[in-house]
N, C-alpha and C positions, 0 to 999 in steps of 0.2 A: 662342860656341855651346857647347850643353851636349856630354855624350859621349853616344855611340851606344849602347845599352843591348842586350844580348842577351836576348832571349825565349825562344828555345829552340834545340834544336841535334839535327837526327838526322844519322842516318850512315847510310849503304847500296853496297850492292853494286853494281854491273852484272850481272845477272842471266847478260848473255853473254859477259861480259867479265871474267873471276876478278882480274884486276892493274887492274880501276879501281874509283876508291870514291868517293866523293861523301859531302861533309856538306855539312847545308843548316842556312846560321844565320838564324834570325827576327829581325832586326834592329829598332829603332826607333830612328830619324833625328829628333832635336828641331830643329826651323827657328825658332827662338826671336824674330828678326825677323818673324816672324808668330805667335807665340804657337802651333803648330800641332806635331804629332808626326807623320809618317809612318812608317808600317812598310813595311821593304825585305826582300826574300830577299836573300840572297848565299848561291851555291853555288860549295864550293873542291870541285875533283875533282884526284883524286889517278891521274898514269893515268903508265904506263910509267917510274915515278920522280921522276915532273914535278909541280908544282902548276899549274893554272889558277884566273883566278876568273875568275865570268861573275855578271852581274846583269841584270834585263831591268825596265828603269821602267814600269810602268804602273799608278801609284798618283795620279800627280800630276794634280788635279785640273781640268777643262778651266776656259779661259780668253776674255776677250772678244776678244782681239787678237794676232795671231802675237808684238808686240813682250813683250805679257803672258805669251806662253804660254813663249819663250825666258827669259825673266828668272827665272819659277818652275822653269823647269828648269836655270837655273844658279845660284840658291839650293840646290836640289836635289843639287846636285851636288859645290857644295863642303862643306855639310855632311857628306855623304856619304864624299869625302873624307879629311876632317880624321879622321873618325869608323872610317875602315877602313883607316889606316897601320898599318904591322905592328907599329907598339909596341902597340898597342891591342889588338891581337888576339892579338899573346903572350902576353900570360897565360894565355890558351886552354889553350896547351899541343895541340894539335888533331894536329899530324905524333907525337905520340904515342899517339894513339888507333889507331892503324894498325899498332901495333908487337905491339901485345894476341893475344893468341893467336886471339881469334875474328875477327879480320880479317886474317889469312894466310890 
């Protein structure tokens, strides 16, 4: 499987919340076993010191049969995977964007 490619990357505040932030990375997920690229969000929020990641699927496209629709979702999945271990993502550099003066 190829690597997970980043498309873009914002950052943001909690509007009510001053100590959480949010970036949100535009992923694209190659499923190369089908010749196919999906784009995923992945949002890392940064709240009380802590990291979260959260992602919510709903790209993967509908299927004839539950056994079908399970199999594309765990295609989906471990691409995804391979693609978002934190070697991958360190190069980022991203717990340093929060150090910046304009995100204190």
């Amino acid at each position: 499987m190829g690597l997970i490619s980043v498309k873009s990357v914002a950052i943001t505040k909690t509007p009510f919340d001053m100590t959480e932030k949010t970036i949100i990375l535009d992923l694209e997920v190659p499923l190369t076993s089908m010749n196919k690229v999906l784009n995923q969000e992945l949002k890392l929020i940064y709240r009380n010191g802590q990291w979260l990641a959260e992602i919510s699927i709903d790209q993967i496209p509908l299927q004839d049969t539950p056994e079908a629709a399970c199999e594309r979702l765990s295609l989906w999945l471990q691409a995804l995977s391979k693609g978002v271990k934190g070697k991958n993502i360190k190069h980022l550099r991203l717990g340093g964007l929060f150090k910046e003066k304009r995100f204190k």
